[in-house]
C-alpha positions as CSV (number, residue, x, y, z in Angstrom):
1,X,15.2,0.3,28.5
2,X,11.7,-1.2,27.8
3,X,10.7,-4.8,29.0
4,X,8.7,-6.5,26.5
5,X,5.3,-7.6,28.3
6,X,2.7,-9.0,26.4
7,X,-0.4,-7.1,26.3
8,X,-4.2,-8.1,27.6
9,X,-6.0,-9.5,24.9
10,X,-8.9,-7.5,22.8
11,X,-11.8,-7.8,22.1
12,X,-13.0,-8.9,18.5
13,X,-14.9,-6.5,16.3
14,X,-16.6,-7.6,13.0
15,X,-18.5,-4.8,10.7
16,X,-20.3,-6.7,8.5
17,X,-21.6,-4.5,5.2
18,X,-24.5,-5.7,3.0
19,X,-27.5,-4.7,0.7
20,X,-28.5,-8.2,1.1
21,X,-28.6,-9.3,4.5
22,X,-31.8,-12.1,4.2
23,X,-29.4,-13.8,2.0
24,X,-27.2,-15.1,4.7
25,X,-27.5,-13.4,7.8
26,X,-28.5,-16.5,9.6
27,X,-26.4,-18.8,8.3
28,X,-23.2,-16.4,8.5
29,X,-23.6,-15.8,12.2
30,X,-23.6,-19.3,13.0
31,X,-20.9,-19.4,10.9
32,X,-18.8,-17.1,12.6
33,X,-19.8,-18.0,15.9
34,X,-18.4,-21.6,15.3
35,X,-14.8,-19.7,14.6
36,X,-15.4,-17.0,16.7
37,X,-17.4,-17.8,20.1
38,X,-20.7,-16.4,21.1
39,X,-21.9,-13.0,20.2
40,X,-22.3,-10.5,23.0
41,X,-22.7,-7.1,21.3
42,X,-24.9,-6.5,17.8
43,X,-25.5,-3.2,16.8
44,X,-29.4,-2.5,14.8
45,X,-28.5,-1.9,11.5
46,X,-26.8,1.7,10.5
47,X,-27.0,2.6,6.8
48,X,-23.9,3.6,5.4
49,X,-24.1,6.9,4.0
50,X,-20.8,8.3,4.4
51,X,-19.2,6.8,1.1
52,X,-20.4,5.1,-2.4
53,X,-17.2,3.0,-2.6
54,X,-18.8,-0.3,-1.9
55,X,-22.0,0.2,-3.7
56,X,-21.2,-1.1,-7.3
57,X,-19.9,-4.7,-5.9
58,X,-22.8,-4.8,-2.9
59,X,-25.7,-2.6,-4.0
60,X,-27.7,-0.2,-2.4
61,X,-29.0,0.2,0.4
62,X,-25.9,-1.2,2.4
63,X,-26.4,-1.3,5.6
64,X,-23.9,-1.9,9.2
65,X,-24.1,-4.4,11.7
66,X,-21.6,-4.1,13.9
67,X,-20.9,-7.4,16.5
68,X,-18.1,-8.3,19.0
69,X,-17.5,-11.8,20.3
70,X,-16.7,-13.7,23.4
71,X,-14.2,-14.5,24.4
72,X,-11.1,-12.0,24.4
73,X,-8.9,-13.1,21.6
74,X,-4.9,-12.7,21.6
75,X,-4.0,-9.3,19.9
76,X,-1.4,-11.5,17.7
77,X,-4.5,-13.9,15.9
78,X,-5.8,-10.7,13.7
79,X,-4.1,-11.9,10.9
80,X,-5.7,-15.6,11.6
81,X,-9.2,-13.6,12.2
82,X,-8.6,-11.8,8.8
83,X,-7.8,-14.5,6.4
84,X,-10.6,-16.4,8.1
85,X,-13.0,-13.8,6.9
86,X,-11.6,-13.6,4.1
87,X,-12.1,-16.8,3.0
88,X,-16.1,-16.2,4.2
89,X,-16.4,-13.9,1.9
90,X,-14.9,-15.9,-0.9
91,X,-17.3,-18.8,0.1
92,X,-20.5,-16.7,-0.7
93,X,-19.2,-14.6,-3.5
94,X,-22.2,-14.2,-6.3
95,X,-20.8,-13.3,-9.9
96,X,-17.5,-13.1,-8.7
97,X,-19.2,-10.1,-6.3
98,X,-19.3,-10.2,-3.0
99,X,-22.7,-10.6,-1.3
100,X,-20.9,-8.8,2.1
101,X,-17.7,-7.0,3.6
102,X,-16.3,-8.2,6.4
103,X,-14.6,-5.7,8.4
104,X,-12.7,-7.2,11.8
105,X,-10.6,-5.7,14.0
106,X,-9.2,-5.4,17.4
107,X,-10.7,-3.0,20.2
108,X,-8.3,-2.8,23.3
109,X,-8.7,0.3,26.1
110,X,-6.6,2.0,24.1
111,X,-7.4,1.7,20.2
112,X,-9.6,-0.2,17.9
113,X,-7.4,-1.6,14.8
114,X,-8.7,-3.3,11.7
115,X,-6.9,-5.5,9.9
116,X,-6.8,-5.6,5.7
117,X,-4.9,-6.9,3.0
118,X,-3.5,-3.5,2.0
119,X,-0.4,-1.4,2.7
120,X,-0.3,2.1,3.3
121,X,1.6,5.1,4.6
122,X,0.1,4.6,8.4
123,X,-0.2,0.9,8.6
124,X,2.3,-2.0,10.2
125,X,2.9,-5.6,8.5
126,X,1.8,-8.3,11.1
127,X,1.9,-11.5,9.3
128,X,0.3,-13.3,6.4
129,X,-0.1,-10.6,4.1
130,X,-2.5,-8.3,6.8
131,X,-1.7,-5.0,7.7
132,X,-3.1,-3.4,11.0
133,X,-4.9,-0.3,10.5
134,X,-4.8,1.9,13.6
135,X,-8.4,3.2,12.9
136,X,-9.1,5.2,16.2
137,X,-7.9,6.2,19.3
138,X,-9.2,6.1,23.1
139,X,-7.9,9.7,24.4
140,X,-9.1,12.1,26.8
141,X,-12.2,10.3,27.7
142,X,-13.6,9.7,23.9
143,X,-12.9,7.9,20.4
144,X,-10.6,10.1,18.1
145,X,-9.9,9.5,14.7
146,X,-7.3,10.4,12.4
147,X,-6.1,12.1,9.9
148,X,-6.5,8.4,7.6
149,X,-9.6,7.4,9.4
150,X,-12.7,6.0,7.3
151,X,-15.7,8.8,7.5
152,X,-17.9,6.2,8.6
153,X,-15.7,5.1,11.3
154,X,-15.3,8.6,12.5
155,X,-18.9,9.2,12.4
156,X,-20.8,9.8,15.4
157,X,-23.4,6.8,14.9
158,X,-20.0,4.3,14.7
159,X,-18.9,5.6,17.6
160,X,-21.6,5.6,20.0
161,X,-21.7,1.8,19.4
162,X,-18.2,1.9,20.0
163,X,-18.3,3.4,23.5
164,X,-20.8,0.8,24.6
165,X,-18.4,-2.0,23.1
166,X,-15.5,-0.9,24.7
167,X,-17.0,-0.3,28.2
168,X,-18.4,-4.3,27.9
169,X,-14.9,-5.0,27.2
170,X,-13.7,-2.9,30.2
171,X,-15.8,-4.1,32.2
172,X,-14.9,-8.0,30.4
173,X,-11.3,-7.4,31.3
174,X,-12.4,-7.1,34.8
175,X,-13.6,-10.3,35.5
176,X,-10.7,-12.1,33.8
């Protein structure tokens, strides 16, 4: 029989996508620092190359930035973290068009998992209308993907930043 045990918290992972970044990137971060806490990890920016799917509503170039936040957040608040961005995203819409994507998402030792608004074949109902998205897996010494993850998550660039996120978190965990 299993024991229920509730699990160490994760660490809080925001992809932000844009073609417009002087537009708001100041104001945004203090923004989500106020809901959030600090920043301590932001990636340079990584062009997105691997799809065109955001391009009509964002424009072109888009580029990545990819930040984490302190401190460790309860793995049962992505659905809280989600609508929270959501509703960012409303606040700055342009034309009914969104001037960025907010992408957030859980990284634990094991997994990072991004929450959305939509269902499919591989993702669980947490609570408010948010899915979890099991994204990638920690195996073996190395991020996998899957057979449903995003290319540009499974993308080498992604997931040297990744690496260096979850070792801060590793290393985080420690000290807790």
């Amino acid at each position: 029989m299993s024991h229920p045990e509730i699990p160490r918290p994760g660490k809080l992972f925001l992809s932000i996508l844009s073609s417009r970044w002087d537009f708001f990137q100041e104001e945004l971060l203090c923004r989500l620092s106020r809901l959030f806490g600090p920043v301590d990890f932001k990636s340079p920016f990584i062009l997105l190359t691997e799809t065109d799917y955001y391009n009509r509503e964002l424009g072109t170039p888009i580029l990545r930035r990819i930040y984490t936040f302190h401190p460790l957040v309860e793995l049962n608040r992505l659905p809280e973290i989600k609508l929270a961005t959501n509703k960012l995203e409303e606040e700055y819409l342009q034309n009914t068009k969104r001037l960025f994507n907010l992408d957030p998402g859980l990284i634990t030792l094991e997994r990072l998992v991004l929450a959305t608004g939509k269902n499919f074949t591989h993702r669980i109902y947490l609570d408010q209308g948010i899915w979890a998205d099991l994204t990638l897996i920690f195996t073996r010494g190395d991020w996998v993907d899957l057979p449903w993850t995003f290319p540009d998550y499974a993308s080498e660039k992604i997931k040297t930043y990744l690496r260096t996120i979850r070792t801060n978190y590793r290393n985080q965990l420690t000290k807790t």
